[in-house]
Backbone as a printed PyTorch tensor [residue, N CA C, xyz], in Angstrom:
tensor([[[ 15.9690, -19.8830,  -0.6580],
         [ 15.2690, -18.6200,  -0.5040],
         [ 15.8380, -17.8760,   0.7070]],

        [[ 16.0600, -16.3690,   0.7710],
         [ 16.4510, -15.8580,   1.7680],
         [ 15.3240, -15.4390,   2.5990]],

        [[ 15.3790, -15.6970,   4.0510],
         [ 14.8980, -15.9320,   4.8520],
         [ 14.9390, -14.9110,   5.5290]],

        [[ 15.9410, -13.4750,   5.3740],
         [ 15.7240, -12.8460,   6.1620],
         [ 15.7980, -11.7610,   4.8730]],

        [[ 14.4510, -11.5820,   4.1030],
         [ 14.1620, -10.4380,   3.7360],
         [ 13.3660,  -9.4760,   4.1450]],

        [[ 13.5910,  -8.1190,   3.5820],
         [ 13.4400,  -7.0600,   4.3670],
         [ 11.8620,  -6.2130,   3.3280]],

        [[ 10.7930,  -6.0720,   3.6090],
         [  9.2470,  -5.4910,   2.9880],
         [ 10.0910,  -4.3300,   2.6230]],

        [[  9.5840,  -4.6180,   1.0000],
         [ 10.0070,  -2.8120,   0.6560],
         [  9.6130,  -1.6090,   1.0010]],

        [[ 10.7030,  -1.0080,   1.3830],
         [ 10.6000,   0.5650,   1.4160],
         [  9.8290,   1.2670,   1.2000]],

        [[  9.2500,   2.2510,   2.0450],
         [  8.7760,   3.8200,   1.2810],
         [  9.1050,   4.2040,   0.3830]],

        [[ 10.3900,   4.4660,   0.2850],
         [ 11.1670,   5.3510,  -0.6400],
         [ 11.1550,   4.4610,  -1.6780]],

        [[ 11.4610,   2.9270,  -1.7910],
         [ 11.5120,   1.9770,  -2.9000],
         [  9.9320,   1.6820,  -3.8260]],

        [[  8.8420,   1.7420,  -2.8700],
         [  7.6990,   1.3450,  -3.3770],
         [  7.0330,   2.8170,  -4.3540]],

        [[  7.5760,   3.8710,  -3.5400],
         [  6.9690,   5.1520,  -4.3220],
         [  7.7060,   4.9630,  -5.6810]],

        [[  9.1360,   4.7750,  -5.4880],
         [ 10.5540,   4.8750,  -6.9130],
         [  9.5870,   4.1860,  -7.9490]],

        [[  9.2120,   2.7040,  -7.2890],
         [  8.5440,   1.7670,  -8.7380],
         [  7.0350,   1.9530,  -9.0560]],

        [[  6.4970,   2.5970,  -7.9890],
         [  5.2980,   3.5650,  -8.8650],
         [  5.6760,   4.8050,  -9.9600]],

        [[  6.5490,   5.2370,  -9.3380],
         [  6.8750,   6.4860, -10.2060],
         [  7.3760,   5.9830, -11.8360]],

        [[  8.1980,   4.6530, -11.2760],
         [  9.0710,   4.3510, -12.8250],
         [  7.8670,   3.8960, -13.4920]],

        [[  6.6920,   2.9990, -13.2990],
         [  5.4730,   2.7190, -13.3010],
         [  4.8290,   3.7030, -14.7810]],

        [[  4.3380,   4.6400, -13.8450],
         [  3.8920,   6.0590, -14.1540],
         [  5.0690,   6.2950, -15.6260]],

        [[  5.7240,   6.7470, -15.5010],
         [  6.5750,   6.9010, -16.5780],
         [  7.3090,   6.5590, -17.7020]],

        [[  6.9230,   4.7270, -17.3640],
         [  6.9010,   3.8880, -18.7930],
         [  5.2770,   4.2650, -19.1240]],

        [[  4.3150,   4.5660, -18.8040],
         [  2.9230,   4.4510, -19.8730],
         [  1.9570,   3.5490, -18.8560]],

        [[  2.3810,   3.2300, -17.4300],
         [  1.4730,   2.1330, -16.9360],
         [  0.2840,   2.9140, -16.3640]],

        [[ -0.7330,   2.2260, -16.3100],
         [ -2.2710,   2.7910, -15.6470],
         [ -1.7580,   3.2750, -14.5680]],

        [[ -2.5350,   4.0150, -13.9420],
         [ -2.1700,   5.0980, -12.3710],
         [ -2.8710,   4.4080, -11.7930]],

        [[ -2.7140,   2.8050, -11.3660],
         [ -3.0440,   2.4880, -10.3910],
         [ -2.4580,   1.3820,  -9.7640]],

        [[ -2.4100,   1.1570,  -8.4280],
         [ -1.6330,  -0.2110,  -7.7210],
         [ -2.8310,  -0.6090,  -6.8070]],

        [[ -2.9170,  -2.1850,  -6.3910],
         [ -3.4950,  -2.8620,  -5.6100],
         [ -2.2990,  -3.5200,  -4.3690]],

        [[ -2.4960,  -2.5550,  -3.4150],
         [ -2.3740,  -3.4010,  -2.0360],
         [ -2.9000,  -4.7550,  -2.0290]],

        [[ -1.6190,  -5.7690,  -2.2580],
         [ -2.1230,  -6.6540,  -1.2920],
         [ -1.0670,  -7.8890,  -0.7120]],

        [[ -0.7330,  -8.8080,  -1.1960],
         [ -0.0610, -10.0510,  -0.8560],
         [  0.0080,  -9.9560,   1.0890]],

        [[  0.1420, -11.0660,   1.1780],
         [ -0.1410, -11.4590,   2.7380],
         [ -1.0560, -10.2900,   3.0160]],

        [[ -0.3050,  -9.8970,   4.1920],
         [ -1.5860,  -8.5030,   4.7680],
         [ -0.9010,  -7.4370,   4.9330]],

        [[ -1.6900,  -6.6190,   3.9820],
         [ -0.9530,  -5.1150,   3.7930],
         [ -0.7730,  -3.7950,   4.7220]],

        [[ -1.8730,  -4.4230,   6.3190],
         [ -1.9520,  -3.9060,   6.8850],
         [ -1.0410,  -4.0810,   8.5260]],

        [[  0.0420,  -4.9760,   7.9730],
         [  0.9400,  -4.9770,   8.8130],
         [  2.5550,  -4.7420,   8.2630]],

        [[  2.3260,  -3.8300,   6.7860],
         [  3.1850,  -3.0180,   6.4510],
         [  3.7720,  -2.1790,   7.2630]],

        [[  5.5860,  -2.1010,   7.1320],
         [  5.8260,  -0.7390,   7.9100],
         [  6.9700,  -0.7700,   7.5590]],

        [[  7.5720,   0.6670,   7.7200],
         [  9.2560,   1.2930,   7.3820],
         [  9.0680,   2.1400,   8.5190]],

        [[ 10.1480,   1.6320,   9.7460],
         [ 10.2850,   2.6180,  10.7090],
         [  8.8490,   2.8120,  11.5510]],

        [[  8.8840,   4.2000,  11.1650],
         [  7.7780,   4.6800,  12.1020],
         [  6.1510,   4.9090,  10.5420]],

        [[  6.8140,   4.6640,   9.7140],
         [  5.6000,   4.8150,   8.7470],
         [  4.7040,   3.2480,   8.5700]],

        [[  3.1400,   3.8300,   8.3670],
         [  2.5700,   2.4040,   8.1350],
         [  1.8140,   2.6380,   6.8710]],

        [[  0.7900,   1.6610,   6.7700],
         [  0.1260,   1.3270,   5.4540],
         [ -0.2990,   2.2670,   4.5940]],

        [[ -1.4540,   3.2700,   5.6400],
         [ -1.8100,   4.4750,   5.4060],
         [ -0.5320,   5.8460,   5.0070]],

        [[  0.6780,   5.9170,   5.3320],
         [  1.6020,   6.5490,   4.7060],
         [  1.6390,   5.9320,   3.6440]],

        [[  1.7190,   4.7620,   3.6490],
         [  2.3560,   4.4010,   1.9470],
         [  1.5050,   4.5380,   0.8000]],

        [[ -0.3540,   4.3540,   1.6510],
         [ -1.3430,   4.6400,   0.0960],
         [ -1.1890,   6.4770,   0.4870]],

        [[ -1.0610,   7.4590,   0.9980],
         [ -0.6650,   8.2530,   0.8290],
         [  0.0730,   8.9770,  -0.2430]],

        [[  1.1740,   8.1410,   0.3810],
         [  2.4730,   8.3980,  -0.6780],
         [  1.7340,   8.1260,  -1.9970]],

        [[  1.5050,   6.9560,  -2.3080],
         [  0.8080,   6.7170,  -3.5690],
         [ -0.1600,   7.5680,  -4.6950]],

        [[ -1.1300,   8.0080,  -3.4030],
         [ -1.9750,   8.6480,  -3.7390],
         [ -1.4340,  10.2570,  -4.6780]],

        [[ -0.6970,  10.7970,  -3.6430],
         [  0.3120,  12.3100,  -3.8900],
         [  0.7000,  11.6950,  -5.4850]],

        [[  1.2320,  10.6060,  -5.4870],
         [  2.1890,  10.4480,  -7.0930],
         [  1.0570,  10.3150,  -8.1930]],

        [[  0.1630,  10.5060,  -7.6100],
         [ -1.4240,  10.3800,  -8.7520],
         [ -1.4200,   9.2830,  -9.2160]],

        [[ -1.4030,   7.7740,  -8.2380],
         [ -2.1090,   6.7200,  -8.3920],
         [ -3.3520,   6.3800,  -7.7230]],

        [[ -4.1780,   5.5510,  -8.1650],
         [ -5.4680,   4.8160,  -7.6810],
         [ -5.2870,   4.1900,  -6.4040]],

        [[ -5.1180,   4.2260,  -5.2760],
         [ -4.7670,   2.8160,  -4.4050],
         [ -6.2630,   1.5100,  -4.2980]],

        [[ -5.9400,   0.8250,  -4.4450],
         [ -6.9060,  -0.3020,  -3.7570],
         [ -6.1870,  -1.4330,  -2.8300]],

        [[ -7.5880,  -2.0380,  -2.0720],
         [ -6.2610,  -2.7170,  -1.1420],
         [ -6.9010,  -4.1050,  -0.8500]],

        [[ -6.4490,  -5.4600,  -0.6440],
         [ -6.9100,  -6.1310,  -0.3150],
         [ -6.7100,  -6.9190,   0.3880]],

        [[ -7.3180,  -7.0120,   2.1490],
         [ -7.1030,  -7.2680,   3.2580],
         [ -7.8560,  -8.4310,   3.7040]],

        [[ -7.6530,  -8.9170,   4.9200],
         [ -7.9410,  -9.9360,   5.4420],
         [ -8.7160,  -9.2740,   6.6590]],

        [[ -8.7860,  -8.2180,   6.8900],
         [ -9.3130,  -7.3400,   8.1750],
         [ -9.0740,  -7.4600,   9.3390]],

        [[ -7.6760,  -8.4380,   9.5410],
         [ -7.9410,  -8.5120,  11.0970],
         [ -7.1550,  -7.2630,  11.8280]],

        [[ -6.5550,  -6.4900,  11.5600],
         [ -5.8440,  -5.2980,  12.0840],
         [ -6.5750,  -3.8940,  11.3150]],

        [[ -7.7440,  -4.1670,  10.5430],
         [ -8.2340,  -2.9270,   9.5430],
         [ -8.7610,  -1.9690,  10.7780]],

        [[ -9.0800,  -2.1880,  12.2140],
         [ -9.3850,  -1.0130,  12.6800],
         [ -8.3410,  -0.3440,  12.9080]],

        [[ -7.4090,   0.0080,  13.2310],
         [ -6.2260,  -0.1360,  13.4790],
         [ -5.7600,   1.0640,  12.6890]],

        [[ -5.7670,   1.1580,  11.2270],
         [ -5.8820,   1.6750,  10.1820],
         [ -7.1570,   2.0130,   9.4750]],

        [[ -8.0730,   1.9100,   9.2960],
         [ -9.7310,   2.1350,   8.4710],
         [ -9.5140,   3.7870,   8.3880]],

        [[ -9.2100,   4.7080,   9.6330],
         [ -9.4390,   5.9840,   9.4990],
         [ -8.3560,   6.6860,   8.4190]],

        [[ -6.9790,   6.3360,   8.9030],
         [ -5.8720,   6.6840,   8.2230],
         [ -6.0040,   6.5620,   6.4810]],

        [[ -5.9640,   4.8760,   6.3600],
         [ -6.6840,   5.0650,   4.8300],
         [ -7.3480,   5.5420,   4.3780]],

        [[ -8.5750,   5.8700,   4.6010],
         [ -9.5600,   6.7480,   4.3580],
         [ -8.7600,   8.2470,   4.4350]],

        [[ -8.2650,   8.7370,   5.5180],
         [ -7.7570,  10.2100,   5.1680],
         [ -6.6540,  10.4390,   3.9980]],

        [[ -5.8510,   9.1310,   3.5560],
         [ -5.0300,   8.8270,   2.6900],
         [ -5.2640,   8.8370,   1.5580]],

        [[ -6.8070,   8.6420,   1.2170],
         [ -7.5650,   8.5890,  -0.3930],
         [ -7.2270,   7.2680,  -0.9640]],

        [[ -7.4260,   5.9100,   0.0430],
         [ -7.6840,   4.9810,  -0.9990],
         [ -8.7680,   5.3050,  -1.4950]],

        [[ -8.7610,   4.3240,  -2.6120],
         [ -9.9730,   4.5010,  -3.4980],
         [-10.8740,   3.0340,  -3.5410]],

        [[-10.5570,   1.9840,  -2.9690],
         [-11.2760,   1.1530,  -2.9180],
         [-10.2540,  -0.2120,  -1.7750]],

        [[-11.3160,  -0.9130,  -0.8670],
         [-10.6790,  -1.7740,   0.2850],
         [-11.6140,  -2.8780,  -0.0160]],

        [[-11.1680,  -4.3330,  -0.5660],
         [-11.9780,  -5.5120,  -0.0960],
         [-11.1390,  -6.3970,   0.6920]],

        [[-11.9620,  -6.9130,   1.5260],
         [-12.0400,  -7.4420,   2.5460],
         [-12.4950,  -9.3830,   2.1700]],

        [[-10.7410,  -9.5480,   2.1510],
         [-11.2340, -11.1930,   2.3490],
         [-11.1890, -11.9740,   2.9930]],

        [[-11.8260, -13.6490,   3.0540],
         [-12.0310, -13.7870,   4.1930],
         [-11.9080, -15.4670,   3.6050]],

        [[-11.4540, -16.3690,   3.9070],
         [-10.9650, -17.8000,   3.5170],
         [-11.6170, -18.9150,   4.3060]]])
């Protein structure tokens, strides 16, 4: 396994929503694997990317572990997720 892979892109994650969208798939994606809230490209974070999402007329939902959700809570929210659970192990 390569060990030094790189979290997809902005530009890559919007591309496979869009291709998404344009085979016939539901308009929606779930944030989640590990923690989505220590996503980032550059200077963009989580809240850009359900953004981005949002603009391409998908659903976002997200599912977090909360330990960095203050951090982000406002941003998402101005971003238009549409739904955040919060898990906890």
């Amino acid at each position: 396994m390569n060990q030094h892979r790189k979290p997809m892109s902005y530009c890559h994650a919007l591309g496979v929503a869009r291709l998404w969208r344009k085979a016939g798939g539901r308009p929606e994606v779930e944030l989640g694997a590990l923690e989505p809230t220590l996503w980032h490209d550059g200077a963009l974070d989580i809240a850009d990317l359900t953004g981005g999402l949002v603009e391409a007329g998908l659903k976002v939902t997200m599912t977090t572990n909360g330990s960095t959700l203050w951090k982000h809570a406002a941003g998402l929210k101005a971003a238009g997720i549409s739904l955040l659970r919060i898990s906890w192990h």
